[in-house]
VOGUTI-274006 format. One record per atom (N, C-alpha, C): y, z, x. Coordinates in pm, whole numbers, padded with zeros to 5 digits, always signed. Each point is the difference from the previous one (the first is absolute). Example, Ala and Ser with C-alpha at 12.3 -4.5 7.8 and 13.67 -1.06 7.14 Angstrom:
BEGIN
-00569+00780+01319
+00119+00000-00089
+00120+00000+00090
+00105-00072-00035
+00119+00006+00082
+00109+00073-00077
This chain:
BEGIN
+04101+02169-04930
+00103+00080+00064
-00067+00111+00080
+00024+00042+00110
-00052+00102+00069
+00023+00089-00031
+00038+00057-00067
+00026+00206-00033
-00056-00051-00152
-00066-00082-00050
-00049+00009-00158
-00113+00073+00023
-00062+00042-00135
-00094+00139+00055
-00118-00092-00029
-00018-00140-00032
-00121-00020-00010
-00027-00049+00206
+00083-00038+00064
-00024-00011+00131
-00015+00113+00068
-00028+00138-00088
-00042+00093+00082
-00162+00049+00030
-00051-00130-00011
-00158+00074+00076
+00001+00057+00130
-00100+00049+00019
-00074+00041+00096
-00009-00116+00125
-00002-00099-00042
-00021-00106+00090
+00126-00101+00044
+00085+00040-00114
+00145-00039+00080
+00068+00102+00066
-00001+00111-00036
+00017+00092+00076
-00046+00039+00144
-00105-00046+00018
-00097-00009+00133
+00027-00128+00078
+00061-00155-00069
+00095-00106+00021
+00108+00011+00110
+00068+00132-00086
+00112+00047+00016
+00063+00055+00119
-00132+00105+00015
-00006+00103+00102
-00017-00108+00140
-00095-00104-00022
-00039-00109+00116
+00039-00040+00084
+00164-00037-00098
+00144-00085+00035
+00062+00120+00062
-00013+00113+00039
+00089+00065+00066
+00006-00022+00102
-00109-00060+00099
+00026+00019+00106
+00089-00116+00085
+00008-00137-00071
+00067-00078+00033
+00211+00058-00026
+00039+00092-00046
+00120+00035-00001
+00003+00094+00113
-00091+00081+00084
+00034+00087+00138
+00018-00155+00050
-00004-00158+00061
+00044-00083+00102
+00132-00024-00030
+00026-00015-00163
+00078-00039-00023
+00162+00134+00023
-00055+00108-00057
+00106+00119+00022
+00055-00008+00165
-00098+00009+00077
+00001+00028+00137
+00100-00091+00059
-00059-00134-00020
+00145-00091+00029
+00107+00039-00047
+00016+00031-00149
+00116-00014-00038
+00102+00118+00048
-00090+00098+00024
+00080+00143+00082
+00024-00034+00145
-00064-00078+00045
-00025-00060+00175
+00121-00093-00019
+00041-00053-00085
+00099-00127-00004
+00182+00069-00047
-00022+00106-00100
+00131+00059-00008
+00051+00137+00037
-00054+00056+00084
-00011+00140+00051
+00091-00053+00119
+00113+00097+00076
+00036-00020+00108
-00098-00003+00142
+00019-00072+00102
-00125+00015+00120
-00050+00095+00047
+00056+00153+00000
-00109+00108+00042
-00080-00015-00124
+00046+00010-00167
-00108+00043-00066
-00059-00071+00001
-00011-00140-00016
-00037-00130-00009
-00146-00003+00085
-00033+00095+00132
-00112-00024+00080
-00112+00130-00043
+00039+00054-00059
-00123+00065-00093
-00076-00097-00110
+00102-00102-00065
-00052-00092-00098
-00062-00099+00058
+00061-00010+00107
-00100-00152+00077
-00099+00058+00049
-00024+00109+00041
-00105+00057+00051
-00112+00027-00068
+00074+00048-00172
-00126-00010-00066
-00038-00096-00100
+00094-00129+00017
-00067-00135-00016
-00080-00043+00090
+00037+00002+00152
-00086-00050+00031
-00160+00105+00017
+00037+00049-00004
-00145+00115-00020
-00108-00055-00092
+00063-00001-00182
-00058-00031-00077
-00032-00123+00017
+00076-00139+00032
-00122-00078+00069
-00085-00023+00076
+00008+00073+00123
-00093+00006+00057
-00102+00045-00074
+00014+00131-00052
-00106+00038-00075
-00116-00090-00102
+00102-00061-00081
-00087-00093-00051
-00060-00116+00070
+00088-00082+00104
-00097-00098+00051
-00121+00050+00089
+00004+00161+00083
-00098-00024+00037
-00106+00090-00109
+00077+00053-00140
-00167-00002-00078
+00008-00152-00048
+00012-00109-00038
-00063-00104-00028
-00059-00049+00121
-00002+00035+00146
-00079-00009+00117
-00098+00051-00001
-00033+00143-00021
-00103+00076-00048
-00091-00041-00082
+00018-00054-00107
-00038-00053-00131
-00118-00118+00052
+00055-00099+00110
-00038-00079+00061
-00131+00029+00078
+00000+00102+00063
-00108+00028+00100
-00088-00027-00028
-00107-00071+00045
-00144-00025-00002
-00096+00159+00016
-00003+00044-00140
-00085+00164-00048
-00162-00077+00009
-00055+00084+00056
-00104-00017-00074
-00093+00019-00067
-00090-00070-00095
-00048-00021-00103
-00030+00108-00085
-00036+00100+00066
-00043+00148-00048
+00133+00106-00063
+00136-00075+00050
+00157+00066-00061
+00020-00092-00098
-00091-00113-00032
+00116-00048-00122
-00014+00080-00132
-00070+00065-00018
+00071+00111-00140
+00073+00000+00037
+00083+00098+00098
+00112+00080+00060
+00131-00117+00018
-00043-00113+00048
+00093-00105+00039
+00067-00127-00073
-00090-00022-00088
-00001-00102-00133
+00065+00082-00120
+00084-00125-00012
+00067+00077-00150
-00125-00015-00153
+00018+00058-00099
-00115+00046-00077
-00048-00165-00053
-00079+00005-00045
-00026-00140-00104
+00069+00012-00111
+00040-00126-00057
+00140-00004-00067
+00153+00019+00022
+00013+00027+00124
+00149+00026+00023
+00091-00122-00037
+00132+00026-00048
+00048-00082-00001
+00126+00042-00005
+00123-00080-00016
+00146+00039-00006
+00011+00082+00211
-00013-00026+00072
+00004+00078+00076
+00106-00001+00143
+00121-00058-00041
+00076-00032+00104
+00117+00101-00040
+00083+00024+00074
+00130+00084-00033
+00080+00021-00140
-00038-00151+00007
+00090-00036-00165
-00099+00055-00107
-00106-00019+00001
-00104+00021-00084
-00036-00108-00065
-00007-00131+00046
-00005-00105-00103
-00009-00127+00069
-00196+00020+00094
-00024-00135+00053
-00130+00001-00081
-00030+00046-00080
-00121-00044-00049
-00108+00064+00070
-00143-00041-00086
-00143+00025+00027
+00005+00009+00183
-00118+00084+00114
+00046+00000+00089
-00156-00038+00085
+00006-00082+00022
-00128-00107+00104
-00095+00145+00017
-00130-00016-00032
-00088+00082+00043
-00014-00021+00163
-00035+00138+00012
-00005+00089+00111
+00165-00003+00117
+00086+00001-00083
+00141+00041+00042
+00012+00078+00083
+00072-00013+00113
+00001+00170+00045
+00108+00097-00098
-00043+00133+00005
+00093+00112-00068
+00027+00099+00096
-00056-00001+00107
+00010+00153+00092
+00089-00034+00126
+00144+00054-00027
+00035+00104-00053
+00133-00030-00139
-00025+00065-00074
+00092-00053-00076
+00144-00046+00061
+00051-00071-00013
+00107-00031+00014
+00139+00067-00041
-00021+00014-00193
+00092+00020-00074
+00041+00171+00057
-00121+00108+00038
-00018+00129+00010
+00045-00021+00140
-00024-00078+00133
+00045+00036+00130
+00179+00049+00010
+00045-00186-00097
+00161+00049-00026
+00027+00106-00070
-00033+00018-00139
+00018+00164-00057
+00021+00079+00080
-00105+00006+00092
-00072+00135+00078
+00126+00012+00100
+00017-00128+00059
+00109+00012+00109
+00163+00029-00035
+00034-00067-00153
+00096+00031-00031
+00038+00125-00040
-00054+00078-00089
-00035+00158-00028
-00005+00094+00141
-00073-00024+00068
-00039+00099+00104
+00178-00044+00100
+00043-00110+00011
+00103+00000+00107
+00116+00070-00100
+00004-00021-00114
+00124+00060-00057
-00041+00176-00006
-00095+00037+00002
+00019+00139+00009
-00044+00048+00097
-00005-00117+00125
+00039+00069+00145
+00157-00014+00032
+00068-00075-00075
+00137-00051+00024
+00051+00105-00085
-00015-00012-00151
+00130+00105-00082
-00050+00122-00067
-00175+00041-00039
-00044+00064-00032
-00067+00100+00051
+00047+00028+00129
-00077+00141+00071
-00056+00141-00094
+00133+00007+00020
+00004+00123-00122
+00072-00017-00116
-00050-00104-00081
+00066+00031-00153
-00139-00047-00061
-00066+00087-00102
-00109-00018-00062
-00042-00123-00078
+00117-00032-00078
+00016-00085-00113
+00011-00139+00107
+00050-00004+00058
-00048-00162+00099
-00132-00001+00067
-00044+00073+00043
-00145+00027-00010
-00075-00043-00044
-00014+00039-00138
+00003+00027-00145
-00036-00205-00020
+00118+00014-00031
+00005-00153-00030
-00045-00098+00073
+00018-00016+00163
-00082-00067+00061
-00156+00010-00004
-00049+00097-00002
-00168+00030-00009
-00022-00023-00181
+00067+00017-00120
-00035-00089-00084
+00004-00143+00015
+00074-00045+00075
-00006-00212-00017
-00062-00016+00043
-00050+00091+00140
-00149-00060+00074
-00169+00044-00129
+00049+00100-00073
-00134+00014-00090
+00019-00129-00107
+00103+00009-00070
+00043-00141-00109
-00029-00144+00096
-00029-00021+00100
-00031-00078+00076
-00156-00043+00007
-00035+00116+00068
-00136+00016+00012
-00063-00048-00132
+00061+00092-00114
-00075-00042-00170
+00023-00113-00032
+00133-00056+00033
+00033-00136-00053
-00152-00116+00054
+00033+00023+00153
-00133-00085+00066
-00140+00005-00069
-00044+00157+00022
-00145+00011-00127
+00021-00054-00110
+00120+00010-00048
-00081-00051-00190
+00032-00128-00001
+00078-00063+00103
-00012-00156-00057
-00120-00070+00086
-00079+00076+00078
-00181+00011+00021
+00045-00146+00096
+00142+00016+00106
+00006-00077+00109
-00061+00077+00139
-00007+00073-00024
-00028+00141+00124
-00126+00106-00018
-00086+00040+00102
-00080+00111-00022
+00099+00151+00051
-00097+00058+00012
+00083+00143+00018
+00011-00003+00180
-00137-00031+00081
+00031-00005+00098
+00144-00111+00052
-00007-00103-00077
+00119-00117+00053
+00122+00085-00015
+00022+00040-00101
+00121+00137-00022
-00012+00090+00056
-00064+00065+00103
+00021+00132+00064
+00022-00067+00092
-00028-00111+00063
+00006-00060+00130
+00101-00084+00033
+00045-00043-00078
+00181-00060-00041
+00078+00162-00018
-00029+00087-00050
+00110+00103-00010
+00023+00056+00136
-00160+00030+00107
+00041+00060+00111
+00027-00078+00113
+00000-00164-00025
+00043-00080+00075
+00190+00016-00013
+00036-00003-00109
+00153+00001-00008
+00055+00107+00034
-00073+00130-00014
+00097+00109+00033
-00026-00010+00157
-00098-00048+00083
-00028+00009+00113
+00141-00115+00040
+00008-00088-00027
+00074-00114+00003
+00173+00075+00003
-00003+00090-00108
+00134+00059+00001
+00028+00093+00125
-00121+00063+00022
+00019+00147+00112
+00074-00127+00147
-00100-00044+00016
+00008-00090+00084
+00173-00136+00028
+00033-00036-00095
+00137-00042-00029
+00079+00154+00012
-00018+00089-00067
+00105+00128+00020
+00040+00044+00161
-00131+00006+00047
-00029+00086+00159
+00026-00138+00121
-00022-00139-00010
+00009-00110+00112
+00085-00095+00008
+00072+00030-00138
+00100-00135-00017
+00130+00098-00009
């Protein structure tokens, strides 16, 4: 059962945190789909944002680095579990990891909602810049991500958000 306290490690918890980011595609539609049509184009706007975002970091991911970035670019030895869901298994040596993925959406979802509803109220703030740290940690301890792949997925998404806020 999920709320039993023996499923409360550290590592389902970090599971847990993983799977968040697949519910910002899913919310976005669902606010994009029952919102009347003015509100409705803030939600499509930041659906389509957040995909973009992610397909072009799995574009990124792609680039031919070379040889001298793969610390920086390769996910660690041993990674595994490393898709949205958290649950494709062991992950082919020399993977790309840079830029995280899971942290670009965080980054973009957090940073557009408190360019959208959190200007000035602390506590949304607050809360968006914790999911991007519970993010960040989730990635380190399940040792799918280095620290650079996570700083570089976080300032890819908020860049990703400024950019959806200010052109779209």
């Amino acid at each position: 059962m999920l709320l039993d306290k023996k499923n409360f490690y550290l590592e389902n918890i970090s599971d847990y945190i993983s799977a968040i980011p697949i519910t910002y595609y899913f919310g976005f539609l669902y606010l994009a789909l029952i919102r009347n049509p003015i509100e409705s184009i803030f939600y499509w706007k930041c659906l389509f944002g957040i995909v973009i975002t992610t397909l072009t970091t799995d574009l990124i991911k792609r680039l031919p680095y070379p040889e001298y970035f793969w610390n920086v670019t390769r996910r660690p030895n041993g990674a595994k579990n490393t898709d949205f869901l958290s649950k494709n298994g062991l992950c082919k040596k020399d993977a790309p990891g840079f830029p995280s993925g899971h942290m670009s959406a965080t980054s973009f979802f957090a940073t557009l909602t408190i360019l959208y509803f959190s200007q000035n109220n602390f506590m949304g703030k607050f809360v968006s810049s914790s999911l991007i740290l519970f993010m960040g940690w989730s990635r380190w301890f399940k040792g799918v991500h280095n620290i650079p792949q996570i700083i570089g997925g976080t300032l890819y998404g908020i860049g990703c958000a400024y950019v959806t806020n200010y052109f779209l």
